[in-house]
N, C-alpha and C positions, 0 to 999 in steps of 0.2 A: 508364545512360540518365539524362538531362534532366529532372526533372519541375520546373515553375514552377505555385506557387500563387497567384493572386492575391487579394487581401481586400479589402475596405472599412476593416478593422481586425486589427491585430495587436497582441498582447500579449507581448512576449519574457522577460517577468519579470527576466530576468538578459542584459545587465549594466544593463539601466532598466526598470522598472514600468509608464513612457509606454507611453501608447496610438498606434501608428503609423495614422495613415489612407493609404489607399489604396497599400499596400507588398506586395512579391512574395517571396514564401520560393522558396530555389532549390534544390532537391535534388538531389543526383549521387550516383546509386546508395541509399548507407544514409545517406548523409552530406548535413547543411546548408552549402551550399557560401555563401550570400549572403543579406544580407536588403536589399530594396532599392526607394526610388520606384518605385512600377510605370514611371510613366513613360522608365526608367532602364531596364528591360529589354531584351533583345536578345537571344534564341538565341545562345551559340558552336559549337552543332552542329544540322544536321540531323534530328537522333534525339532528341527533345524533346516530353511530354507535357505541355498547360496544361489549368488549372483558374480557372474563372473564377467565385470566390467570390466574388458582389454580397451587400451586406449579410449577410456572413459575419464571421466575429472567426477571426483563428487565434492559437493558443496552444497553450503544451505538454502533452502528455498529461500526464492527471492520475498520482499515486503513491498508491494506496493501500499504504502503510507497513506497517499489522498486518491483512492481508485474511482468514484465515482460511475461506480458497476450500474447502479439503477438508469444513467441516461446512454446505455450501449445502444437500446434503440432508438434515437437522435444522430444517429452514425448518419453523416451525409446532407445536417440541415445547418449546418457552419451558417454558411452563407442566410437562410434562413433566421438563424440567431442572431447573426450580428447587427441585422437591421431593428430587432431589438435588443432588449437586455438579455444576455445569458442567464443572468440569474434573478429574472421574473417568472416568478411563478403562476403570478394569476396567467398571464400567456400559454405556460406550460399547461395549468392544467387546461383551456379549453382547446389547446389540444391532444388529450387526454396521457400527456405525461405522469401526473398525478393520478393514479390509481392503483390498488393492492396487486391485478395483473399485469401491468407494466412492467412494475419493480420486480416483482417477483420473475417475469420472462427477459427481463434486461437483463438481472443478476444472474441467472442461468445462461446467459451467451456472452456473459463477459466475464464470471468465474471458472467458465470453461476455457476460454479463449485464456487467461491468466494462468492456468493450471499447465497449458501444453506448453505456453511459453515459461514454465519453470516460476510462477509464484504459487506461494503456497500460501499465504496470508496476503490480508489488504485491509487495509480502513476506510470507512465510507461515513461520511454525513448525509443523512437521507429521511425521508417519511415514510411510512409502511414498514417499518425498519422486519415485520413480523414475515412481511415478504420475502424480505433479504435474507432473514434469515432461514423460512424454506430453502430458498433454492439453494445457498452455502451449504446445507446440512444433506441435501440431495445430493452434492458434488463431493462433498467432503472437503472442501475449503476452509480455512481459517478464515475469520473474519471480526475484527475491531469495528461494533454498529453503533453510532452515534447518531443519536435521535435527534431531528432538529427541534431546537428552541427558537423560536419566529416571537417577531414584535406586532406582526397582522392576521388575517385568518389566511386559511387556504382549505384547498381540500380536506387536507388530514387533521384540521383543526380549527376551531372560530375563536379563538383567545391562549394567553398564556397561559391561564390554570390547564386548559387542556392538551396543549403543547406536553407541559411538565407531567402530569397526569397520565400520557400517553408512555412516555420517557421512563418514568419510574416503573409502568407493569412492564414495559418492555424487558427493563432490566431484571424484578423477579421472576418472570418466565424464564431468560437463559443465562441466572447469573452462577448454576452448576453445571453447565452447559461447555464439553471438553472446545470446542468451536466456537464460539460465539462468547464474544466478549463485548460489553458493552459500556457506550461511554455518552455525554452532552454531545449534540452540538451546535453551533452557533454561525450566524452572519455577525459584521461588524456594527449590524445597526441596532444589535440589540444594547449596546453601549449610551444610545437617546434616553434607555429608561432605567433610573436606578434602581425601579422595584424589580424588574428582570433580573439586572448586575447582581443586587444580594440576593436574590431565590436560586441564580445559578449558582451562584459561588455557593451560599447553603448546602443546596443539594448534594454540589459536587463533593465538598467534605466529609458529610455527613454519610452518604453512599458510597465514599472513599473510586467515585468515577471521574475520571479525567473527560477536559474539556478540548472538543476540535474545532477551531473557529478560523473562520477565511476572515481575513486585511482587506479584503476589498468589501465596500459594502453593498456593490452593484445596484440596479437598476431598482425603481419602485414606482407606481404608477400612482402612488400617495403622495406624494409631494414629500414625504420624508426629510426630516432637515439632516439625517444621516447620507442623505445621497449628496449632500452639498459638500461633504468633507474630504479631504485629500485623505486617498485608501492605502498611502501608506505614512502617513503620520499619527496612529491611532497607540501607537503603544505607550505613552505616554497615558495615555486614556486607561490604558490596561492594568498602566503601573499604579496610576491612583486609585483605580477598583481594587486595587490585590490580588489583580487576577495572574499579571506575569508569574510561573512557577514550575517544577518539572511535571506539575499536571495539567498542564496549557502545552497544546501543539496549534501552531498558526501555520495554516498557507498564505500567500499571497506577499510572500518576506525577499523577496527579489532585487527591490529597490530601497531596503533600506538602508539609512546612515551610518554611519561608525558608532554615531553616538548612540541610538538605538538599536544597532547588534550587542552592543556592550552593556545596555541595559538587559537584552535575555540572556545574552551570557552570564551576568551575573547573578539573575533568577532561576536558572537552569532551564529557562524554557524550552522547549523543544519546534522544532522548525522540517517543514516539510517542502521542498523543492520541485517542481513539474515543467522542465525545461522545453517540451515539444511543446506545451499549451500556453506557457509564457510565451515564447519565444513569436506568435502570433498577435500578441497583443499591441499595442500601440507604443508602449517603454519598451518590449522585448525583456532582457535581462540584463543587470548593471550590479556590479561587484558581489558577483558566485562566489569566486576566489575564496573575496572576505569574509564573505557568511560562513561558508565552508568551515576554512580555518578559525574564523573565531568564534564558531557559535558553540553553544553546548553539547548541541547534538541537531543532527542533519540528516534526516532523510530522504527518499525521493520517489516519485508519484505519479502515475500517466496523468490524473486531473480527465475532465469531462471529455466522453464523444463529443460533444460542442465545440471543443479548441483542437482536439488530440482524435487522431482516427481509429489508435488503435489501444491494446492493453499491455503490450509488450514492452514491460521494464526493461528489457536489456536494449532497447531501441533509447529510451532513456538513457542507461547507462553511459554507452556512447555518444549520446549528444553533452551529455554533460561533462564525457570524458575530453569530447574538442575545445568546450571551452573554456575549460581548465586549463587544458594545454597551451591555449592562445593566451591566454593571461595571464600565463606563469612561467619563469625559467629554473624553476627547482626542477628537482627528482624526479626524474621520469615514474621509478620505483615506489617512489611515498605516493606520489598522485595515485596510481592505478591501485594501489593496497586501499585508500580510503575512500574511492569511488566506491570498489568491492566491499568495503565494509558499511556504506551508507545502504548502497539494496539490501543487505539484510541484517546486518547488527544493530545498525543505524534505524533501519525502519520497526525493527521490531522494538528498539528503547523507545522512538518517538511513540505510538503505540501503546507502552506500558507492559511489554512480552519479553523482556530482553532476559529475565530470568529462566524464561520458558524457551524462547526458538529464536532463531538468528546467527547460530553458532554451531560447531558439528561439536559441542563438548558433553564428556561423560553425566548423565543424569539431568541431558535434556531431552524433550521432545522430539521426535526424529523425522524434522520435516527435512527432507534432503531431494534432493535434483542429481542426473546423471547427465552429463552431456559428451556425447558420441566427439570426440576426435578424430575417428579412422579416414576419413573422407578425404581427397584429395583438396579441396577448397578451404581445407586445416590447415594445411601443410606448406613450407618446413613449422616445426613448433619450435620458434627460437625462445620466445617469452610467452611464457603461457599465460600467465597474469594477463598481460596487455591484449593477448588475442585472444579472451576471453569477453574484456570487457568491449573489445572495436568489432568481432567479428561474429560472435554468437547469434547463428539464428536459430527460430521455432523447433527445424524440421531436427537440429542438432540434439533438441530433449527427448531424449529414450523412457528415464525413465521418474517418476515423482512420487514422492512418500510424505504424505501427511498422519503425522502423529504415529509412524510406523505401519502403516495403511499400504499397498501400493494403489497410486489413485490413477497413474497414467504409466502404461509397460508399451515397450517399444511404442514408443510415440500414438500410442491411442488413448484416448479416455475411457476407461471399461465403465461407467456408469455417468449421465445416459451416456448413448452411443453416437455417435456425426447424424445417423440420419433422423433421430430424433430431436435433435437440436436446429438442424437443418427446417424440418418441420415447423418449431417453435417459430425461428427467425422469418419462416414465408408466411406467419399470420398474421405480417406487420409491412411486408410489401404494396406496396403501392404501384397502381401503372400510367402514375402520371409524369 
């Protein structure tokens, strides 16, 4: 079937950043079949749905890069976590973080919560990854599942053979799977053991699945001699494994040096930013700017309920938009075009999607977002770029299409619905 969108404005990010006025997105079935003057429109069939977006923008769904959907219910134990390790599991699981129901009832209140705020993909490093991707495929989300590779046991695993084991069925279950794409992934402390380093990098060739790995190697209650190491001097470690490449995407790249931005730059590594969940940490964030600009690619990421309260990348957007702006006296113009193209072109390359979604262009996927301009708290629209990326809220998304789908019309989720999810979220309430 037909569907034609019409806007007031369109954004295509790729292959120009221009703002189109009054142009029609054409979608046939999953696929962007045309973008085009409205004036220019014409049905070639009968079987044809329109959308008459006045004083709407359309652009592509946003890419949350490092979402960490599985700890949404963790919302509100900050404080809680930081008197331990965030990224201690054995803690996690006894209290019952680790389990197939968790993940699967986190990812359903955080791929919802993601979807109204206009993302329509995310990447996630997780366990149960089978959970994740229930509830993704119940919402209709996009989602890049990177299975973790652990160097101890945990719930979902007592060793590495099972870890990888687990990794690889995950992958033939949804590797024809329109949603679900599947990739490693990694802490930095599996860098202690070289028979890990080659079975990862093995696998990862060999199944042609890129790898998602965090720079920090956090907390362990095993005396690890990886917890001893400064968590962001490790690429170096990376370079001599072989692992820096554009199938390596790293979090935790915040504070790194010139000389180790210039080494992923010239690996093509790929780099994932999460500026509300840094921004708590004990460094914060130090030379954005230069990652930015010099890396290969850049995208950007809410990171955990544990640092970040919420899943709303365009709350990102803006915070990374000010501190750009603080640290720079260029282009007002160029900044705001390459913020907007890190949420979704940017996140969909780091990913490995960028052939597929990230872009309103002909004989892609048609995950596209609409957002409501008419509202007085819009208004005047002198740069729409800039008041896109400083001013965009939740209630602003009307409407969301994944893969040509509509997944959210006027600002609802048609499947579930609030009071079911609502439900979901009060079987995790507590009254203490």
């Amino acid at each position: 079937m037909l569907q034609a969108i019409h806007a007031s404005w369109v954004i295509p990010v790729k292959p120009t950043s221009e703002i189109l006025a009054n142009h029609t997105l054409v979608i046939e079935d999953s696929m962007i079949r045309d973008l085009i003057p409205t004036t220019e429109w014409a049905p070639s069939s009968p079987d044809f749905k329109e959308y008459h977006l006045k004083e709407h923008v359309l652009m592509p769904g946003l890419v949350n890069a490092n979402a960490n959907a599985s700890t949404a219910l963790l919302r509100g134990s900050d404080s809680i976590l930081h008197q331990k390790s965030i990224s201690e599991r054995r803690w996690m699981d006894e209290i019952g973080y680790s389990s197939y129901e968790l993940v699967r009832d986190s990812t359903l209140l955080a791929g919802a919560e993601m979807l109204l705020a206009g993302t329509t993909c995310f990447g996630d490093v997780c366990i149960f990854g089978d959970a994740m991707a229930e509830s993704c495929i119940t919402l209709g989300v996009r989602a890049a599942i990177a299975s973790l590779i652990a160097d101890d046991s945990s719930v979902w695993a007592a060793n590495l053979n099972e870890y990888f084991s687990k990794s690889e069925k995950l992958h033939d279950r949804y590797r024809m799977h329109p949603h679900i794409h599947c990739r490693f992934g990694a802490q930095a402390t599996i860098l202690s053991s070289k028979e890990s380093v080659a079975r990862l990098k093995g696998l990862s060739q060999e199944l042609d699945l890129a790898i998602h790995l965090s720079l920090e190697p956090g907390g362990r209650s095993n005396g690890s001699s990886a917890t001893k190491k400064n968590a962001y001097r490790l690429i170096e470690e990376l370079a001599a494994a072989q692992l820096l490449s554009p199938k390596l995407v790293v979090t935790g790249s915040e504070h790194l040096s010139m000389g180790e931005i210039d080494m992923m730059n010239l690996t093509g590594t790929q780099t994932v930013v999460c500026q509300a969940s840094d921004m708590v940490k004990p460094k914060g964030i130090t030379n954005l700017r230069k990652l930015i600009h010099a890396s290969h690619n850049v995208g950007l990421g809410s990171d955990s309920s544990a640092t970040n309260s919420n899943f709303d990348l365009f709350r990102e957007i803006a915070g990374v938009a000010r501190i750009m702006k603080s640290e720079s006296t260029e282009n007002t113009a160029y900044t705001d075009a390459k913020i907007l193209e890190m949420s979704t072109y940017g996140g969909a390359k780091a990913l490995g999607l960028e052939d597929t979604i990230g872009s309103l262009e002909k004989n892609k996927l048609a995950d596209v977002i609409a957002i409501d301009m008419s509202d007085f708290r819009s208004k005047p629209i002198r740069n729409l770029t800039e008041q896109i990326i400083n001013r965009t809220e939740q209630r602003q998304i009307t409407h969301v299409w994944v893969g040509g789908r509509l997944i959210v019309e006027l600002s609802q989720l048609k499947n579930p619905n609030r009071s079911s999810l609502n439900r979901v979220a009060s079987l995790y309430e507590s009254n203490s």
